[in-house]
C-alpha positions in Angstrom: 21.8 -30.5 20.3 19.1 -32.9 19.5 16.6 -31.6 16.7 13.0 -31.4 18.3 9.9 -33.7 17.0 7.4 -31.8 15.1 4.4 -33.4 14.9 1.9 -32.2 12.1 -1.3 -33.4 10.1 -1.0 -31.3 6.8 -4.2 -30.9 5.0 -3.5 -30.3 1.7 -7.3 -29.4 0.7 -7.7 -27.2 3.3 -8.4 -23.5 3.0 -5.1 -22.9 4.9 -1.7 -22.7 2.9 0.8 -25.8 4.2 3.6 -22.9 5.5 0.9 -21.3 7.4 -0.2 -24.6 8.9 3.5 -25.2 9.2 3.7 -21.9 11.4 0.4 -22.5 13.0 1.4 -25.6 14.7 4.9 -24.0 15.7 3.1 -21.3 17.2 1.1 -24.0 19.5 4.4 -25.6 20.4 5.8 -22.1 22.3 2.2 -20.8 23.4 2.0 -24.6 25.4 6.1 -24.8 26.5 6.7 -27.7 23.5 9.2 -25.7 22.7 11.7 -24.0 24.2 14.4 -21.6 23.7 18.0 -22.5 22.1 16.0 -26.0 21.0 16.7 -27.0 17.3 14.0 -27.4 15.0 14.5 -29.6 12.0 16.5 -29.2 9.4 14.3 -27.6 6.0 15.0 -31.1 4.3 13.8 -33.3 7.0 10.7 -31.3 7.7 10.2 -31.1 4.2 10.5 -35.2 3.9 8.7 -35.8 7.1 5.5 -33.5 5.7 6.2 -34.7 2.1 5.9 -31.6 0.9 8.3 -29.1 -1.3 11.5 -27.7 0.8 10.7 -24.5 -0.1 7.2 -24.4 1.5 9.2 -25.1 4.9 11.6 -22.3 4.4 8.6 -19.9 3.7 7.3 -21.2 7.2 10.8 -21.0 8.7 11.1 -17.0 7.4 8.1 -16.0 8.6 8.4 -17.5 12.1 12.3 -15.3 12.1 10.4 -12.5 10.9 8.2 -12.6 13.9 11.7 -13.3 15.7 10.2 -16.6 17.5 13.1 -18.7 15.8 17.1 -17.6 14.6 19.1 -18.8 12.2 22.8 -19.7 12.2 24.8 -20.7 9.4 26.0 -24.0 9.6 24.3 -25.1 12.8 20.5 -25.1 11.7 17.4 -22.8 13.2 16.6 -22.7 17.0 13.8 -21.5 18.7 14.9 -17.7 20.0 14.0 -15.4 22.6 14.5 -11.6 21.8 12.7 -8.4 21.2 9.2 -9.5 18.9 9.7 -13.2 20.4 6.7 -14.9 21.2 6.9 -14.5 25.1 6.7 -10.9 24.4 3.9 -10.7 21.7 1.6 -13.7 22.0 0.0 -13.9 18.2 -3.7 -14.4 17.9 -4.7 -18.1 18.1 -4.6 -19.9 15.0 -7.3 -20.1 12.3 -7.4 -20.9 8.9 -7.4 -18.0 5.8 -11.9 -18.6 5.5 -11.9 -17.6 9.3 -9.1 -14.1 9.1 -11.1 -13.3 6.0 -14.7 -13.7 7.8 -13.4 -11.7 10.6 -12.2 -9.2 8.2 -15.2 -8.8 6.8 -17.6 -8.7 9.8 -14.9 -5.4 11.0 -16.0 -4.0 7.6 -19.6 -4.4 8.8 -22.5 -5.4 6.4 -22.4 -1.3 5.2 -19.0 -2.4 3.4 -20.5 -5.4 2.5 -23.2 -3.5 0.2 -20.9 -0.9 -0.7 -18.7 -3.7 -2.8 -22.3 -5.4 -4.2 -23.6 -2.0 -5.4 -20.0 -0.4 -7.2 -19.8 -3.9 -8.6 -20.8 -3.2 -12.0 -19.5 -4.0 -15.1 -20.6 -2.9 -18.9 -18.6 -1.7 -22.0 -19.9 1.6 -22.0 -17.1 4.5 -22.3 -17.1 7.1 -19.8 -15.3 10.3 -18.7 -12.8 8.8 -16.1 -12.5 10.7 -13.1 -11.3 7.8 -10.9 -8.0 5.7 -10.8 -4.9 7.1 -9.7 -3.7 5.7 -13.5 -1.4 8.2 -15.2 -2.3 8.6 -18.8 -1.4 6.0 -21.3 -1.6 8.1 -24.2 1.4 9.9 -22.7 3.8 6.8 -22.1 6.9 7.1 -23.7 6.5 3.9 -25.9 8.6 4.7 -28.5 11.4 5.4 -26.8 11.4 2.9 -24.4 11.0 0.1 -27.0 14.6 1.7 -28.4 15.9 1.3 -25.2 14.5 -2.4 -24.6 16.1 -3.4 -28.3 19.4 -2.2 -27.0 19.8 -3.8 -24.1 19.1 -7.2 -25.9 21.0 -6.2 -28.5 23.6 -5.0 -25.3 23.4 -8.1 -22.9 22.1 -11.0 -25.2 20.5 -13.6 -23.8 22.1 -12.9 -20.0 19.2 -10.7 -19.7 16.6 -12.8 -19.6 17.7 -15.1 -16.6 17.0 -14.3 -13.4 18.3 -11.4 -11.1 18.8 -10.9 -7.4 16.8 -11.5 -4.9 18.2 -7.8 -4.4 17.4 -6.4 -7.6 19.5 -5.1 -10.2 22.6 -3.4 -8.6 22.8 -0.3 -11.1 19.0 0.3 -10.6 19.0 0.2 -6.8 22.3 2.6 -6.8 20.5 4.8 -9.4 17.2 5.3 -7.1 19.4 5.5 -4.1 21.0 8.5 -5.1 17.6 9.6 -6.5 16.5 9.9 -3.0 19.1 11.3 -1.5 18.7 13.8 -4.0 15.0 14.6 -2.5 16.5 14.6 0.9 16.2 10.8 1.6 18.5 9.0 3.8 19.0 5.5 1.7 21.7 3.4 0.9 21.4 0.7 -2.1 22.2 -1.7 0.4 18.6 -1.1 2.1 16.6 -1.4 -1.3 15.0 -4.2 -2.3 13.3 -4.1 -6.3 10.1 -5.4 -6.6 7.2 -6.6 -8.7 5.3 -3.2 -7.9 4.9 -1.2 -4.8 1.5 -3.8 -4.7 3.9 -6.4 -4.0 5.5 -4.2 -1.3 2.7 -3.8 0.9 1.7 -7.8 0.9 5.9 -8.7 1.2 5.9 -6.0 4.3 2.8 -7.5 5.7 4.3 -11.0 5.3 7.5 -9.7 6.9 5.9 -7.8 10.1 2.4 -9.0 10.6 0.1 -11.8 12.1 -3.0 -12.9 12.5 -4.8 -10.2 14.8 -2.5 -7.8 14.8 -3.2 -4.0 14.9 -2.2 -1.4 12.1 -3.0 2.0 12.3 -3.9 3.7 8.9 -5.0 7.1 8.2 -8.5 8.0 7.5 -9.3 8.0 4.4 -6.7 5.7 3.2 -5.5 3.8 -0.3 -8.0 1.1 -1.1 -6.1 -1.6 -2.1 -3.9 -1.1 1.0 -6.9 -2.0 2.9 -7.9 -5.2 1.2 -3.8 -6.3 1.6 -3.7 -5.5 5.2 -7.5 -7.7 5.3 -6.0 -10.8 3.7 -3.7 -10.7 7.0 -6.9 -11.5 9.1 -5.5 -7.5 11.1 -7.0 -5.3 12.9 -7.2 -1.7 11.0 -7.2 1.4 13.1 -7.8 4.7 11.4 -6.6 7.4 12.5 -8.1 11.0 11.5 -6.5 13.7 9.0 -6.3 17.1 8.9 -4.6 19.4 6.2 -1.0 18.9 7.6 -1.8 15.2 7.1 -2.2 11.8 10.2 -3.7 13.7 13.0 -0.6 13.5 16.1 -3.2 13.7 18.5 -5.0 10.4 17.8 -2.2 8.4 16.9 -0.6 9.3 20.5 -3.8 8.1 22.0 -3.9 4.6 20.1 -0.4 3.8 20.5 -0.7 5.0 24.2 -3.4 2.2 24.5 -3.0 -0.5 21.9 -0.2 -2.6 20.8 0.2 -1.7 17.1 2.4 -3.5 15.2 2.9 -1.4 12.5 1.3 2.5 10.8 0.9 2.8 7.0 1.1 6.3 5.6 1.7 8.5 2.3 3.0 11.5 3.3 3.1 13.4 0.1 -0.1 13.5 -1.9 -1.7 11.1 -0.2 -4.4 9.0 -1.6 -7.2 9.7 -2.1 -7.0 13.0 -0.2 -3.6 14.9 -2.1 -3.0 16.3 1.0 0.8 16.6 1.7 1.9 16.3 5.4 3.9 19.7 6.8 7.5 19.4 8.0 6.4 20.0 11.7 4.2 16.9 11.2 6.8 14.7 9.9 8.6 15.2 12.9 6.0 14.9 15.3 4.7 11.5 13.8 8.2 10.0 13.8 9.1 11.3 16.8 5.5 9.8 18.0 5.8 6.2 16.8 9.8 5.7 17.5 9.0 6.5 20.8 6.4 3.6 21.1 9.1 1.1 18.7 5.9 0.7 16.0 8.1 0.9 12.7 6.1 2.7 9.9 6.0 2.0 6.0 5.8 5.4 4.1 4.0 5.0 1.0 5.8 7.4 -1.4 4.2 6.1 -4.8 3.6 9.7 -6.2 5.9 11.8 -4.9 7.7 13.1 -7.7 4.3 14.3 -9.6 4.8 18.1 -7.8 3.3 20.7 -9.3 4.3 24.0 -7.6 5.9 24.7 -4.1 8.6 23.5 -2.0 8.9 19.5 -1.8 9.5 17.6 1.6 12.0 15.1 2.2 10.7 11.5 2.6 10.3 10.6 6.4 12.7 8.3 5.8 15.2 11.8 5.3 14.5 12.8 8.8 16.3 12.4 11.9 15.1 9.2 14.1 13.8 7.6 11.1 15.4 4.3 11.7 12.2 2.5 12.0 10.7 3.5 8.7 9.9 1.4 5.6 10.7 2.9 2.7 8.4 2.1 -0.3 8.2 3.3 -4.0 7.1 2.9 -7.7 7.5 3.5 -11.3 4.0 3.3 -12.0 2.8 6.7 -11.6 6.1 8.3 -12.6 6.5 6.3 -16.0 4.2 3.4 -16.3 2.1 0.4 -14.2 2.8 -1.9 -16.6 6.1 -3.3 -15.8 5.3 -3.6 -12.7 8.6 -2.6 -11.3 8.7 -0.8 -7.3 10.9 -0.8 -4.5 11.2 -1.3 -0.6 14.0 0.4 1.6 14.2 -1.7 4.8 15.9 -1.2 8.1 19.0 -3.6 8.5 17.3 -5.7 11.3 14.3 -6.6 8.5 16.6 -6.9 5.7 17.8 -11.5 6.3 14.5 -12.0 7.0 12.7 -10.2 3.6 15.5 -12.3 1.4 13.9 -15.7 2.8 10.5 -14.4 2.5 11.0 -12.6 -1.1 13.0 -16.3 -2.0 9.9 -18.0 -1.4 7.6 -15.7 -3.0 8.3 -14.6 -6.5 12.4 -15.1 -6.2 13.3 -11.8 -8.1 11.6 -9.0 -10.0 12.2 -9.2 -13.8 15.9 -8.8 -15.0 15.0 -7.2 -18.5 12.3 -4.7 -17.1 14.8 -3.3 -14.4 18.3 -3.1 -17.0 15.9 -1.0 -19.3 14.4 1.2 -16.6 18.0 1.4 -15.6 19.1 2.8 -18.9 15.8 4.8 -19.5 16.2 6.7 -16.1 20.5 7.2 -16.4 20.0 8.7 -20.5 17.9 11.0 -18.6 14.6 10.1 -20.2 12.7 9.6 -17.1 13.1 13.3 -16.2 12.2 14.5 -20.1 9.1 12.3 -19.2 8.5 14.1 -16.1 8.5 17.4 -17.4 6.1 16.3 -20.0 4.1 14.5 -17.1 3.8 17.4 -15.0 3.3 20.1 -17.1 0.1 18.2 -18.6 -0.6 17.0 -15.1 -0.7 20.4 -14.0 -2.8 22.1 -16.6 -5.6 19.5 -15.9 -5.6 19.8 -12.3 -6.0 23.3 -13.0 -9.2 23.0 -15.3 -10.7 20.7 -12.6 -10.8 23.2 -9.8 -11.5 26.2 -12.2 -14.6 23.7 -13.3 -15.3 22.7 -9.6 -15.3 26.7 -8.9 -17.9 27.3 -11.5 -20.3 24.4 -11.0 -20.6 22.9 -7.9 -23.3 23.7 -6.1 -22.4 25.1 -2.6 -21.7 22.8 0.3 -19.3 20.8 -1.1 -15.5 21.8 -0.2 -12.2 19.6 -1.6 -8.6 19.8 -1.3 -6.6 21.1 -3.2 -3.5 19.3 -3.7 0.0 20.4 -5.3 0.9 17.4 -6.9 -0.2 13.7 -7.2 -3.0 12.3 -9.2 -6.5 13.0 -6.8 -8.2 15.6 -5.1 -10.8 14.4 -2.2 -14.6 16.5 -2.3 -17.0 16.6 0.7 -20.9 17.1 0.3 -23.2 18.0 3.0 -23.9 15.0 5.9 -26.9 13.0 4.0 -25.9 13.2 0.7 -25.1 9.6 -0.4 -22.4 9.7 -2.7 -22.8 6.3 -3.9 -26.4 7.4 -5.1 -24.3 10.3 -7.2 -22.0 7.8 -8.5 -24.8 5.4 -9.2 -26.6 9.0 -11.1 -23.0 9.9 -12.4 -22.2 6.3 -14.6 -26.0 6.5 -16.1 -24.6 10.0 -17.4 -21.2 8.9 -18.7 -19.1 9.8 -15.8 -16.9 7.5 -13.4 -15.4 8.5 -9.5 -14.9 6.7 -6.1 -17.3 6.7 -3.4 -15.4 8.1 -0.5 -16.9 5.2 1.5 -14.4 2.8 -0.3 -11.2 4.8 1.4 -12.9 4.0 4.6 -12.8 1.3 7.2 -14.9 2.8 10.0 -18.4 3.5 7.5 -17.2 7.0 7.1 -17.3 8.6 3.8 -20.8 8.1 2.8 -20.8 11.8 1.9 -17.6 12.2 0.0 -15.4 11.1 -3.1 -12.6 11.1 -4.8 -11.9 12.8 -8.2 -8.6 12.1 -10.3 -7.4 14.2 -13.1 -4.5 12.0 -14.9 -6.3 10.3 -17.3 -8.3 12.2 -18.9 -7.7 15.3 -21.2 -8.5 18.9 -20.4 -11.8 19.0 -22.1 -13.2 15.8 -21.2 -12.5 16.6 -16.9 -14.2 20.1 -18.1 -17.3 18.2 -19.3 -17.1 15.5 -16.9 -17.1 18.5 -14.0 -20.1 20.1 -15.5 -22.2 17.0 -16.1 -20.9 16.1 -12.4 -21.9 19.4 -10.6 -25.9 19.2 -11.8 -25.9 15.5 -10.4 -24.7 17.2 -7.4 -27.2 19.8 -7.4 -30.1 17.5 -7.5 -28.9 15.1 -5.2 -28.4 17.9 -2.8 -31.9 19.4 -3.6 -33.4 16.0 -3.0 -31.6 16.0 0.3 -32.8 19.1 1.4 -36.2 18.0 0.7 -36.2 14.8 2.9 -34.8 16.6 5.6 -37.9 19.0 5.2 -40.1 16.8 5.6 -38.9 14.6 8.3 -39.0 18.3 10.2 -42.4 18.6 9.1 -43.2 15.2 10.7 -41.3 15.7 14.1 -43.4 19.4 14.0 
């Protein structure tokens, strides 16, 4: 079969990256019948000479157009345009626009509230404050010492083998090691689903590369991680939150969105979710797989702190359940050990799994060889869990002072969760308390959290925040507490006040 002419004017100084013009003008080729199924396209080497541009920007292109299963490839024979579940006959994507227009669109959803939200958080000094925001662990507790012996002896071990580059994979021992990790926790993964990554950061952009477009729909719980939304953003998607309660994603309102929209994929962190701590119920796990297999929206489960339990019974990832084919498995070492080797994973399905090694090729190739062989070593010596214990037991003592502190000095009105693990807790004030204006109050006194309205996508949260209680020490989250709960009073007070008088005026 004859290749197919593709015709297309790449502007190098535009705002839009050459693969996503590549895929743009693809697109337009199928939405107006240029295309058809079982034709050819070119070959990666003659698009790549015809453009004059590198063959791996064309294979980029070329995986995310299999991704969205509009084309197939076959060893040997080339890639042809396809027709099968996802294809383009089935899921239109959003007309094409360049990254300046997704990112306006982005930011006119956010609404001019989000807009001076960023402006007024946006500051910067020197000065050193009681930090009661970041779901950081504490680097004063990082193993260093220990894990520089075990970094000397896998040089020493592996020479200079170490330092090339790995899998696209990751580091066979490491992925069997956190396979059976899981499966110890109740997980259902095999190494052959895991993929090692540069960070679970990295996971969430890769799996956005991998599974959505321009305009698509993702449902997210409300309030949600922060830097999840800005990933999902950079997408140019639509983000649908959905309402929690304290058994976690509320089954109610996710039935009614996916009943209604076409949502192409539902982000969640079942166990100590941030910002909120709350940990979904067994019931719900159920219920919300059961919910979105039903409707075929796969899920990516978010399982970044997991381990960091304090007391009770631990759940099973959903991706332990029954009928939990369609979930996305993603982890991290960075709250268990530490962020700064930047070392994660990502358990895909099988049907995900040819199209993440062409994306992942043309992205960063591999995660580092010499970070994973010493996490390797570090977690099978059994130093990982001797961390852990360490970890938790500090972990747990300071969570501990920060309710006892919240007990005694908040004023009343405010409620929070109160979480059995992770790194956050999530506080509510009365409706017309800005919590921004407490923040602003909180840094002039030496104290740092989140304004709950950053978690947010919908302007909600303008009344609440987030508190974390891993970096600190016991003493400074017991000042930080008090110094915190007479900002609150006052604020409240003040509140109280203007809604006085406004009833004085309407009187």
């Amino acid at each position: 079969m004859a290749e197919v002419v593709i015709s297309i004017q790449v502007d190098r100084d535009g705002s839009l990256p050459v693969y996503r013009q590549i895929v743009s003008e693809i697109h337009n080729m199928l939405r107006n019948n240029k295309l058809q199924s079982g034709d050819r396209l070119p070959s990666m080497r003659d698009l790549a000479n015809q453009l004059g541009v590198n063959r791996n920007t064309v294979a980029l292109a070329y995986a995310e157009l299999e991704s969205k299963g509009l084309v197939q490839s076959r060893v040997g024979s080339g890639t042809f345009v396809g027709r099968f579940p996802g294809s383009l006959e089935e899921s239109p994507p959003g007309p094409a626009s360049d990254l300046a227009g997704s990112l306006e669109r982005a930011l006119s959803r956010r609404g001019r509230q989000g807009d001076d939200l960023i402006e007024r958080i946006s500051v910067r000094d020197e000065v050193s404050r009681i930090n009661l925001s970041g779901s950081i662990p504490d680097c004063e507790l990082f193993p260093a010492g220990e894990f520089g012996e075990v970094l000397s002896q896998v040089v020493a071990d592996m020479g200079p083998a170490v330092l090339d580059y790995g899998s696209k994979e990751g580091y066979g021992p490491l992925r069997s090691w956190i396979a059976s990790r899981l499966r110890s926790q109740g997980g259902i993964i095999d190494e052959s689903e895991l993929f090692i990554l540069n960070g679970s950061q990295q996971g969430l952009d890769l799996a956005s590369k991998l599974l959505l477009d321009d305009g698509d729909c993702v449902v997210i719980e409300s309030p949600t991680y922060y830097n999840a939304i800005g990933v999902f953003r950079m997408y140019g998607v639509e983000l649908i939150p959905v309402g929690m309660d304290g058994e976690g994603i509320r089954p109610d309102q996710l039935k009614e969105i996916l009943s209604r929209r076409r949502v192409k994929l539902v982000y969640c962190m079942p166990t100590f979710q941030n910002p909120t701590g709350i940990t979904m119920s067994r019931e719900r796990r159920h219920e919300i797989l059961a919910i979105t297999a039903r409707h075929g929206v796969p899920v990516l489960e978010d399982h970044f702190d997991a381990e960091l339990r304090y007391e009770g019974q631990a759940e099973a990832p959903l991706k332990g359940f029954p009928g939990s084919d369609h979930v996305l498995h993603l982890g991290t070492f960075s709250k268990i050990l530490f962020p700064g080797l930047r070392l994660g994973w990502l358990a895909l399905p099988e049907v995900y799994q040819e199209p993440f090694r062409r994306i992942r090729a043309c992205t960063d190739l591999s995660a580092g060889l010499l970070a994973q062989v010493a996490i390797h070593r570090f977690c099978e010596e059994g130093r990982l869990d001797s961390h852990l214990e360490l970890v938790k037991r500090e972990n747990k003592a300071r969570l501990a002072v920060m309710l006892d502190e919240m007990e005694k000095q908040f004023p009343d009105g405010c409620t929070w969760t109160r979480p059995k693990g992770g790194m956050s807790l999530w506080v509510s004030m009365p409706r017309g308390v800005d919590a921004v204006e407490a923040w602003l109050d909180a840094r002039r006194a030496g104290v740092n959290f989140a304004p709950g309205a950053l978690f947010h996508v919908d302007g909600g949260g303008s009344n609440m925040f987030k508190l974390s209680f891993t970096r600190e020490g016991k003493d400074r989250i017991a000042e930080g507490i008090k110094t915190l709960g007479a900002i609150l009073r006052d604020r409240m007070q003040e509140s109280k006040g203007v809604e006085q008088s406004s009833t004085n005026v309407l009187l």
